[in-house]
C-alpha positions in Angstrom: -33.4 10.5 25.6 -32.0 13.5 23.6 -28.9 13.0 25.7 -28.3 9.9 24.6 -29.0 10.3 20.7 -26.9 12.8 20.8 -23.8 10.7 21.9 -24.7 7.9 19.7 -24.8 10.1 16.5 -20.9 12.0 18.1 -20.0 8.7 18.4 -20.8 7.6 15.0 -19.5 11.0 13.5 -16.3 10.4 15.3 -16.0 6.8 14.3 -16.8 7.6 10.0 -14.7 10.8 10.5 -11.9 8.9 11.8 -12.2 5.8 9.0 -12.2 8.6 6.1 -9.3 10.3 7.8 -7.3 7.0 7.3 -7.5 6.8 3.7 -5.6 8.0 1.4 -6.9 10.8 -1.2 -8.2 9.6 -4.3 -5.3 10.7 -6.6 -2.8 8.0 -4.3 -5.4 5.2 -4.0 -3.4 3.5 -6.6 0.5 4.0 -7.4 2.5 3.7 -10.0 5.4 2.8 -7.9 7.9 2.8 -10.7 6.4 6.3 -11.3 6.6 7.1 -7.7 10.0 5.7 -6.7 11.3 7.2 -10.3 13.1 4.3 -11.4 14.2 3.9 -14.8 14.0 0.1 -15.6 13.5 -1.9 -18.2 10.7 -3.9 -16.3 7.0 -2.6 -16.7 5.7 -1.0 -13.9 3.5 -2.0 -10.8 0.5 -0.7 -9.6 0.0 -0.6 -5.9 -3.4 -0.6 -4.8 -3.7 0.6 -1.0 -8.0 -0.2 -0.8 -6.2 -4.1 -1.9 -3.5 -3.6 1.2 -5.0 -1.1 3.7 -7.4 -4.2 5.4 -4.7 -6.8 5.7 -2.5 -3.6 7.1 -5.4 -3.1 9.6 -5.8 0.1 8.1 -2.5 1.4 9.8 -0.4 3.2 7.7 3.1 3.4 9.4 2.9 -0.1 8.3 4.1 0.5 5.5 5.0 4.4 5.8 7.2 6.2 8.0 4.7 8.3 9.7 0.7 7.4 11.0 -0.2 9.8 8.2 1.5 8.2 5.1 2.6 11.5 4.5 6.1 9.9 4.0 7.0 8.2 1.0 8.6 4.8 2.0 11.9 4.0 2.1 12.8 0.9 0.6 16.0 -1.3 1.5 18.5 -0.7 -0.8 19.0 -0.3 -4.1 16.0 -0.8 -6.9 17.6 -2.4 -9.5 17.7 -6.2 -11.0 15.5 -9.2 -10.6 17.3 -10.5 -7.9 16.2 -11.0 -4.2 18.6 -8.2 -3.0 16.3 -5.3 -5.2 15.1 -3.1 -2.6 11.4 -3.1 -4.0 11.5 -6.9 -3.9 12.2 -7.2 -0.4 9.7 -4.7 0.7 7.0 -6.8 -1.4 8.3 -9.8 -0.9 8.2 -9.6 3.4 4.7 -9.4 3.2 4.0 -11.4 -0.4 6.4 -14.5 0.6 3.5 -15.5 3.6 0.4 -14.0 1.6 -1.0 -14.6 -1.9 0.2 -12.8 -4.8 -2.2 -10.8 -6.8 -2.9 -13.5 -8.7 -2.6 -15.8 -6.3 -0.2 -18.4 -7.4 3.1 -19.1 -6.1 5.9 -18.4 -7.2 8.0 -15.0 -8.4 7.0 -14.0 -11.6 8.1 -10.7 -12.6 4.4 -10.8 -14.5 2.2 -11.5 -11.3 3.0 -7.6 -10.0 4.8 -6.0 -13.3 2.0 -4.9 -15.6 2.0 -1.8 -16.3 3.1 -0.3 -19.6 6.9 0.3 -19.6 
């Protein structure tokens, strides 16, 4: 019997252990991505929330990052600049946000829905 409360509390160790290890530290929970990709723009920032993404990502982050850890910042495609569809922070978004709600779950692209942070 001690055998086998033993394995079920490794197991359960192992398991919370693991989920902790897959979230980010506190300090990167949320992003200032214009912060974080150091863009000078004229557009106010947006706050990426990974607790919001993490669950639809099934918790994998080389989703999104280049590496299982997210140690890697990501690399977006192209240049981050404009309001057009070819900025490279729009198409990242945008691949998953085009079949998913928005954050405020209307359609449409308006630069308000993800840009509200203080310039």
């Amino acid at each position: 019997m001690k055998k086998v409360i033993l394995l079920t509390m490794a197991v359960l160790f192992t398991f919370a252990a693991s989920s902790y290890a897959l979230q980010p530290p506190a300090d990167k929970m949320q992003i200032n991505l214009k912060e974080a990709w150091n863009v000078k723009a004229t557009q106010k920032g947006v706050l990426f929330n990974h607790a919001t993404h993490l669950p639809k990502l099934d918790n994998k982050c080389e989703n999104c990052h280049s590496s299982p850890q997210g140690a890697t910042k990501i690399q977006v495609p192209g240049e981050i600049k404009g309001a057009n569809a070819n900025n490279g922070a729009h198409k990242f978004c945008w691949s998953c946000h085009d079949k998913q709600p928005k954050p405020n779950k209307t359609p449409g692209k308006t630069c308000t829905k993800c840009h509200t942070l203080p310039k």
